[in-house]
N, C-alpha and C positions, 0 to 999 in steps of 0.2 A: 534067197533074193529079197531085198528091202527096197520098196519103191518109195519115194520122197516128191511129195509136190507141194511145192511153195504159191504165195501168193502175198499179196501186198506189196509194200515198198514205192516208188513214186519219186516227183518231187516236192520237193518241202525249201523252205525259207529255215536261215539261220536261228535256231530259237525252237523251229518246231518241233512236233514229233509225226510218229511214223509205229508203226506194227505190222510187223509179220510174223508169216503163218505156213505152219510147215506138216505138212499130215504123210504121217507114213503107214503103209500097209503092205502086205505079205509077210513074210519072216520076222514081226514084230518082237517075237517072245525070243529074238538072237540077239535084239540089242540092248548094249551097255550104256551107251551113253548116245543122247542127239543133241546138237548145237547149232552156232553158228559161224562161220567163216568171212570173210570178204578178202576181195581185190581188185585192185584196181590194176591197169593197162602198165604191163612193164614192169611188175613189182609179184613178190611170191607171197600166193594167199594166207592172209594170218588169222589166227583164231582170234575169236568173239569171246563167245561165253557159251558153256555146253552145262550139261546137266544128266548126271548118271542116273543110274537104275535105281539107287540106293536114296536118289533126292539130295545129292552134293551138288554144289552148285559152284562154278567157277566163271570168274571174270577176268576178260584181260585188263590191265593196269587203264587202258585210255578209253576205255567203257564205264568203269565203277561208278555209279552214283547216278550213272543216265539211261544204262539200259537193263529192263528185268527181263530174265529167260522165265518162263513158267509152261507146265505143263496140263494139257487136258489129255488125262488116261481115260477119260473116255469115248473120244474121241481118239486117242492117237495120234495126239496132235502138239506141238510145241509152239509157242510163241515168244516172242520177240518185243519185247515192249521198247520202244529209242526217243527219251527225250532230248529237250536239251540239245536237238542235232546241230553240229558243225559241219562245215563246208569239208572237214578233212574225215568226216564220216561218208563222204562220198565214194561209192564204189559198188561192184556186184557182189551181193551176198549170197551164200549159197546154204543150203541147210548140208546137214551132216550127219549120217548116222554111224557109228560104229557097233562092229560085232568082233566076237575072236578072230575070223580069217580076212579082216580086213573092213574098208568104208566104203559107207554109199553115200553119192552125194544127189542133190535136186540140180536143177536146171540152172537156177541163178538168179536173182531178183536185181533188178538196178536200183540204186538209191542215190539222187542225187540233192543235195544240201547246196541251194544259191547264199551266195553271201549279200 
């Protein structure tokens, strides 16, 4: 079992930024990878940007340049750096853990970007 709790997120103006924060505990040493996801109302959640065990790091195309994933293994903890935010960066994000028999996810953060 992989517990995930997030924090941060908000609102923010066109232009700003924003960080979150995502700490996982129990089952740590089963996960491969932790990331981030979002969605918005009536749409299927899409990946962010996640980050393996190994330190690969991956971005969706409509993130590059604005948001860094980085991690505190000392914590056990991933963050979320979002500048730059647009209005269509608006939605709930969720953190993400994967292990071999499947995902965990957090609760969900809202982020909303006024234009």
């Amino acid at each position: 079992q992989v517990q995930l709790v997030e924090s941060g997120g908000g609102l923010v103006q066109s232009g700003g930024s924003l960080r979150l924060s995502c700490a996982a505990s129990g089952s740590i040493f089963s996960i491969n990878s932790m990331g981030w996801y979002r969605q918005v109302p009536g749409k299927e959640r899409e990946f962010v940007a996640t980050v393996t065990s190994s330190g690969r790091i991956i971005y969706a195309d409509s993130v590059k340049g604005r948001f860094t994933i980085f991690g505190d293994n000392a914590k056990n903890t991933i963050l979320l750096r979002m500048n730059n935010l647009k209005p269509e960066d608006t939605a709930v994000y969720y953190c993400n853990a994967a292990i071999a028999s499947g995902d965990y996810w957090g609760q969900g953060t809202q982020v909303t970007v006024s234009s």
